[in-house]
MARBA-3410 file (N, C-alpha, C, O; in Angstrom, 1 decimal):
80
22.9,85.2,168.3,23.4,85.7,167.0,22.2,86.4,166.3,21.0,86.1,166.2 ~ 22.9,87.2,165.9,21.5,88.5,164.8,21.5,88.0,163.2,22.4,87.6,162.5 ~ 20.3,88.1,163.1,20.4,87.7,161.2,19.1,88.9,161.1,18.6,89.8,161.7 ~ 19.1,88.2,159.9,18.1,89.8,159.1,17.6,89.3,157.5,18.2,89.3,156.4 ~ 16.2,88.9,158.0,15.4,88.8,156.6,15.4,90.3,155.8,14.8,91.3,156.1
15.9,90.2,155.1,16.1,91.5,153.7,15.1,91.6,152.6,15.0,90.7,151.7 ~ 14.3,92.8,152.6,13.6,93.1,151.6,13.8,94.7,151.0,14.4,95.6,151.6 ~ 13.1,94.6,149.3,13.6,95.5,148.6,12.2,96.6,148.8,12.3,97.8,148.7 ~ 11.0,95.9,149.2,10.2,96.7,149.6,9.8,97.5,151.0,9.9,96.7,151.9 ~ 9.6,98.7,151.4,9.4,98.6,152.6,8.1,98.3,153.2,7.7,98.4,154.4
7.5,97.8,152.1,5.3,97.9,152.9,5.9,96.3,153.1,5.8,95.8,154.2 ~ 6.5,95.6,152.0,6.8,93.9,152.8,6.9,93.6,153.8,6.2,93.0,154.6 ~ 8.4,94.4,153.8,9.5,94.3,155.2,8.4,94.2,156.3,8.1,93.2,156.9 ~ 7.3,95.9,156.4,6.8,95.9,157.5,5.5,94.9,157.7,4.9,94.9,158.7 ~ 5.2,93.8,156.2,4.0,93.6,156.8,4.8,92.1,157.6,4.4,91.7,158.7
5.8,91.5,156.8,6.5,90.2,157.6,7.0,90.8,159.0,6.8,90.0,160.0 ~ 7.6,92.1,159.2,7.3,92.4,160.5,6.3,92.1,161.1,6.6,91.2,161.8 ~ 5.2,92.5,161.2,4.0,92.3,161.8,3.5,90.8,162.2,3.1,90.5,163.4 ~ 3.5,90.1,161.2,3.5,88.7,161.3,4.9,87.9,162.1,4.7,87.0,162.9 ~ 5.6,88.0,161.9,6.9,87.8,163.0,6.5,88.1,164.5,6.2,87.3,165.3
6.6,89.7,164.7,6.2,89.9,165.9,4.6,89.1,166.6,4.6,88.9,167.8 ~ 3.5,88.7,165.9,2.6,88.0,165.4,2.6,87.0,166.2,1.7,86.8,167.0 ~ 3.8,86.2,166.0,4.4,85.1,167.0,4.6,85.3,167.9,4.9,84.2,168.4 ~ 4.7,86.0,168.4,5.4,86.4,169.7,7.2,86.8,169.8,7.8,87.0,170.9 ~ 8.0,86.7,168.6,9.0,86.3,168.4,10.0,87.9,168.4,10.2,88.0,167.2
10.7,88.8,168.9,11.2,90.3,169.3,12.2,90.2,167.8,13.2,89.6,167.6 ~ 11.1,91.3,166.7,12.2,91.9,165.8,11.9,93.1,165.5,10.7,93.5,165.8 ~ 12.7,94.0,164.8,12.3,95.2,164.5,13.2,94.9,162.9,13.9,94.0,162.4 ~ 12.4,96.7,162.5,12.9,97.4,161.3,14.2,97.7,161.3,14.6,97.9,162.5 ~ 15.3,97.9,160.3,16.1,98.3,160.4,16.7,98.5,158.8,16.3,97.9,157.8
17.4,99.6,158.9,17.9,99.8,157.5,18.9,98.6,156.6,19.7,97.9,157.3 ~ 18.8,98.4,155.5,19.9,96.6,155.5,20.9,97.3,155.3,20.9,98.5,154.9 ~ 21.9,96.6,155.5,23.4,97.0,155.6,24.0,96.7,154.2,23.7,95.6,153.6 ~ 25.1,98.0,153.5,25.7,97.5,152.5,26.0,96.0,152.2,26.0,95.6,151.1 ~ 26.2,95.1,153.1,26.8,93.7,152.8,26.1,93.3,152.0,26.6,93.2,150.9
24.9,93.1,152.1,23.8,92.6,151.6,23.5,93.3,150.5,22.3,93.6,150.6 ~ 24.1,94.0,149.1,24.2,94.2,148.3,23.0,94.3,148.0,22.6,93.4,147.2 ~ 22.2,95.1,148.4,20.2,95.1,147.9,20.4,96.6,147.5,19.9,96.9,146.5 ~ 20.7,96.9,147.8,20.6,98.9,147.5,20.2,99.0,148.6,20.6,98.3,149.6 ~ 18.9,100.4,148.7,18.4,100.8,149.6,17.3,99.8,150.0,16.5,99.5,149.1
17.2,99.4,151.2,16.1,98.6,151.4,15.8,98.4,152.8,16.5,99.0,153.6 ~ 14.9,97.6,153.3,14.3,97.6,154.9,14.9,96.0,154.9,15.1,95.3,153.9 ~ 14.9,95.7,156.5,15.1,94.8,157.0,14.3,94.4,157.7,13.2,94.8,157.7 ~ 14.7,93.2,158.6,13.6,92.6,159.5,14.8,91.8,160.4,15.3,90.8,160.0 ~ 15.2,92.3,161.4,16.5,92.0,162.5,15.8,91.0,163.9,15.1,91.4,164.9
16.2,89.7,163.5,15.8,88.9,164.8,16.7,87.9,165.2,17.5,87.3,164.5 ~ 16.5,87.5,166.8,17.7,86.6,167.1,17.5,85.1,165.8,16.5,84.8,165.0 ~ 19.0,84.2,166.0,18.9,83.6,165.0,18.3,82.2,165.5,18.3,81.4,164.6 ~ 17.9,81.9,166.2,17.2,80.7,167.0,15.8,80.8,166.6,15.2,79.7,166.4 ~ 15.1,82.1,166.3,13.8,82.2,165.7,13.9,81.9,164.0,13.0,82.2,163.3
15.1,81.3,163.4,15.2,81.2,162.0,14.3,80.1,161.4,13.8,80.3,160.3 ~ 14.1,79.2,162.0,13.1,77.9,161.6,11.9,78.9,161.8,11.8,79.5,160.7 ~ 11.1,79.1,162.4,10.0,80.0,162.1,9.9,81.0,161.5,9.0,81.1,160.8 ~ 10.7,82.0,161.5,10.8,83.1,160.6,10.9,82.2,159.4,9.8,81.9,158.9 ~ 11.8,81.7,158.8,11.7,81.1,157.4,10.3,80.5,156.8,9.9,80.8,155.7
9.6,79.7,157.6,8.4,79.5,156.9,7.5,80.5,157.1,6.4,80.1,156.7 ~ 7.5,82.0,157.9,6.6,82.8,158.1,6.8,83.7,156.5,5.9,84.1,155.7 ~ 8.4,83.7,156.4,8.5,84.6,155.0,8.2,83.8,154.0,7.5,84.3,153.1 ~ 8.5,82.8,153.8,8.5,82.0,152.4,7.5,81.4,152.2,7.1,80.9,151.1 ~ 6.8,81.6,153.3,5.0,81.0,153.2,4.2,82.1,152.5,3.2,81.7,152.0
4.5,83.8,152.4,3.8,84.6,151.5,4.4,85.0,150.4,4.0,85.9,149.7 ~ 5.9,84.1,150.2,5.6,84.7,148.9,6.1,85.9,148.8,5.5,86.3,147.8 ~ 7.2,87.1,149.4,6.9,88.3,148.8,7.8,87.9,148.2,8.6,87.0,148.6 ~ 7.8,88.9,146.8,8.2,89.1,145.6,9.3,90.1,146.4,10.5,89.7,146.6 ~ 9.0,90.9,146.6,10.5,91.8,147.3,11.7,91.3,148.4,12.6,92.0,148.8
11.4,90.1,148.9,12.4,89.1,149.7,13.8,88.8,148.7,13.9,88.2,147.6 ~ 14.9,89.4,149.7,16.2,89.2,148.9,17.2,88.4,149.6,18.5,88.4,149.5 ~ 16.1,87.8,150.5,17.4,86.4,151.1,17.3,86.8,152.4,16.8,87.9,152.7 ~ 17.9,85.7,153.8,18.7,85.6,154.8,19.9,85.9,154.9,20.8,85.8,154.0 ~ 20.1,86.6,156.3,22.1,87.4,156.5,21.9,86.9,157.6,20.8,87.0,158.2
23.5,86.3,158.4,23.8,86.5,159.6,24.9,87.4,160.0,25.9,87.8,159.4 ~ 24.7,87.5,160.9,25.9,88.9,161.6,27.1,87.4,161.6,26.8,86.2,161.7 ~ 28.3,88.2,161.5,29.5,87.0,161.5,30.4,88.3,161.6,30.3,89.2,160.8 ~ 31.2,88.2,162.6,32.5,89.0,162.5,32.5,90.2,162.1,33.2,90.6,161.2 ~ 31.5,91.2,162.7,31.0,92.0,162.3,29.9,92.7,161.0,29.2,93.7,160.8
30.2,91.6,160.3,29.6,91.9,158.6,28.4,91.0,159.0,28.1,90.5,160.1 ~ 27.6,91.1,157.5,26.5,90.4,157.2,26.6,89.0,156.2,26.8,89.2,155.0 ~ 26.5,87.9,156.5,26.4,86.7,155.2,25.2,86.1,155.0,24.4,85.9,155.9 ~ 25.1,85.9,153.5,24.3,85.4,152.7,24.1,83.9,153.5,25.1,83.2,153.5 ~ 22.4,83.2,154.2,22.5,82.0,154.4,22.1,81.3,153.5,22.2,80.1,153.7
END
């Protein structure tokens, strides 16, 4: 299953990128999808089994531009 840490920044998005991949853990950039009601903004798309580590990788810095967890469900995106 795909989820997607969502930010409003893109220098965030890419530096929690960096740190993700960091782990060894396969995610990329991607544009966020209307569901996720952010406007225009960057993502950070990784399998959902890496969610316990990604969560404390994002919420451990703090960005100010972080606008939540999405999982892919039935084609759309949900708010975790």
């Amino acid at each position: 299953m795909t989820m997607l840490a969502v930010f409003r920044s893109r220098t965030q998005a890419l530096d929690a990128l960096g740190r993700i991949a960091g782990r060894g853990i396969a995610a990329q950039s991607v544009s966020t999808p209307a569901e996720a009601g952010c406007g225009c903004g960057l993502s950070v798309r990784f399998d959902a089994r890496f969610y316990p580590v990604v969560s404390v990788l994002v919420r451990g810095r703090a960005y100010d531009s972080f606008a939540g967890f999405f999982r892919a469900a039935d084609g759309r995106y949900m708010r975790v």
